[in-house]
C-alpha positions in Angstrom: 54.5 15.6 0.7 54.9 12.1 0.2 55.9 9.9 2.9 58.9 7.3 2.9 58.3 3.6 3.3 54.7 4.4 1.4 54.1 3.7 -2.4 53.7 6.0 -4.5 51.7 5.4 -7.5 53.0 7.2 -10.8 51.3 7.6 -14.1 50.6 10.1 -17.5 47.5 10.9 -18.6 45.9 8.1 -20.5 45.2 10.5 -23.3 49.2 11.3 -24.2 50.2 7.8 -24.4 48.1 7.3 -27.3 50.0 7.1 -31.1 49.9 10.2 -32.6 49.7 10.1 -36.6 50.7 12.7 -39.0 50.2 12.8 -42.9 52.0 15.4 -44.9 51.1 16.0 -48.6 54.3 17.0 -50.9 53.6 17.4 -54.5 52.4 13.4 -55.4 54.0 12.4 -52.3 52.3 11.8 -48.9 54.4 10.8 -45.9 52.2 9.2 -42.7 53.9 9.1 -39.6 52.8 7.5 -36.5 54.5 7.4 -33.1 54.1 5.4 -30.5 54.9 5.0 -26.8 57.1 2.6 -25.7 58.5 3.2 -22.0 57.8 5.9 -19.6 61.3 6.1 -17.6 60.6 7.7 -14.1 64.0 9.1 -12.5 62.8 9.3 -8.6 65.7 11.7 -7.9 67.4 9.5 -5.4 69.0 7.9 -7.8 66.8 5.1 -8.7 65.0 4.8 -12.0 61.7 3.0 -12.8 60.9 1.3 -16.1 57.0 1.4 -16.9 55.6 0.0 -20.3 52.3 1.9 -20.2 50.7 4.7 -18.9 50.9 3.5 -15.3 47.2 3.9 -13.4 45.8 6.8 -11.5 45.7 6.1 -7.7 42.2 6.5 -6.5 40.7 6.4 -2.8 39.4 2.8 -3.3 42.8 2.0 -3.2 44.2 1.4 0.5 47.3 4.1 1.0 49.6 1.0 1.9 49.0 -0.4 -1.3 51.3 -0.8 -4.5 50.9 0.1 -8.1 49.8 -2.4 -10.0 52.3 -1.2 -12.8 53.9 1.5 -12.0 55.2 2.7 -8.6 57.7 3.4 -6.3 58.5 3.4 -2.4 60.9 5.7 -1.2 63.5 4.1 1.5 65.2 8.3 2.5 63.3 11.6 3.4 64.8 14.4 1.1 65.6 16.8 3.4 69.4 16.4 2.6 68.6 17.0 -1.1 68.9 20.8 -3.0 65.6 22.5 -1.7 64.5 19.5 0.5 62.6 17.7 -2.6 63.8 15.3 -5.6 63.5 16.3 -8.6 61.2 13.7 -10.3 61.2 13.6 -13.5 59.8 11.2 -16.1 61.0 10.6 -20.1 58.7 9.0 -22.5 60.3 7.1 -24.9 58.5 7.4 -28.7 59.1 5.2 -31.1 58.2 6.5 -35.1 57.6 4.8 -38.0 57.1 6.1 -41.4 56.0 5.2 -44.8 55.6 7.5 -48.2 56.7 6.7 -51.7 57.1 3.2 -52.1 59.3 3.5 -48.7 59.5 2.8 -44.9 61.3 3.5 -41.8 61.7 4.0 -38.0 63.4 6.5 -36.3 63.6 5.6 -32.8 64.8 8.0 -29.8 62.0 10.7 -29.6 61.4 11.9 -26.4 59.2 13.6 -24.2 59.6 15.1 -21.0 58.3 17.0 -17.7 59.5 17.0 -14.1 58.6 18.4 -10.9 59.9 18.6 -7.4 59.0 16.4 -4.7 59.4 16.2 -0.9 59.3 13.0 1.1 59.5 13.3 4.5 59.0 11.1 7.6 56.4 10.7 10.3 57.6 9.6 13.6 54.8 8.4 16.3 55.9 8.9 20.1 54.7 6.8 22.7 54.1 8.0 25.9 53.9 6.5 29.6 50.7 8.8 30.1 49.2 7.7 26.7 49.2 11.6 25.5 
């Protein structure tokens, strides 16, 4: 569960935001296609969207919990519980964009996307002090 008023830290594997290039063969034709990654759009499920132009980095233990990504986080202000199954949906959209050449000719098609999503609970922890100390 993640905790509100604590960053989270939010990234893809390294390995998928690499371009991905494709050369098809037809007749005396070839067609090379390479797409790229532009955005990663992170829809937190409260409503709020974040905007990361890379893979975002992986949060490690070195890191102090209290800190920030560097590139691509997000703090949470509400608990879910209110929300459909008491978790966001969080959900993140890579934005591709492809460009072509074959033939004496070139192009770009923007507007592929890729896509994945999972739930997530945030809660809240609560301390109580006590006269006793216990």
């Amino acid at each position: 569960m993640q905790t509100v008023q604590v960053p989270i830290w939010m990234w893809v594997k390294h390995s998928t935001w690499e371009p991905v290039a494709v050369s098809v063969p037809a007749g005396d034709v070839t067609v090379t296609a390479v797409a790229r990654p532009q955005v990663a759009v992170w829809s937190m499920g409260d409503g709020a969207e974040v905007f990361c132009h890379g893979p975002g980095t992986p949060y490690s233990d070195r890191y102090s919990p209290k800190a920030g990504s560097p590139d691509c986080g997000y703090t949470y202000r509400h608990a879910s519980v209110s929300s459909p199954g008491g978790a966001y949906t969080l959900s993140v959209r890579v934005v591709w964009i492809v460009q072509w050449h074959g033939a004496g000719r070139s192009g770009t098609m923007p507007g592929l996307v890729t896509a994945a999503h999972r739930q997530l609970a945030v809660g809240e922890v609560q301390a109580v002090a006590t006269a006793d100390g216990g």
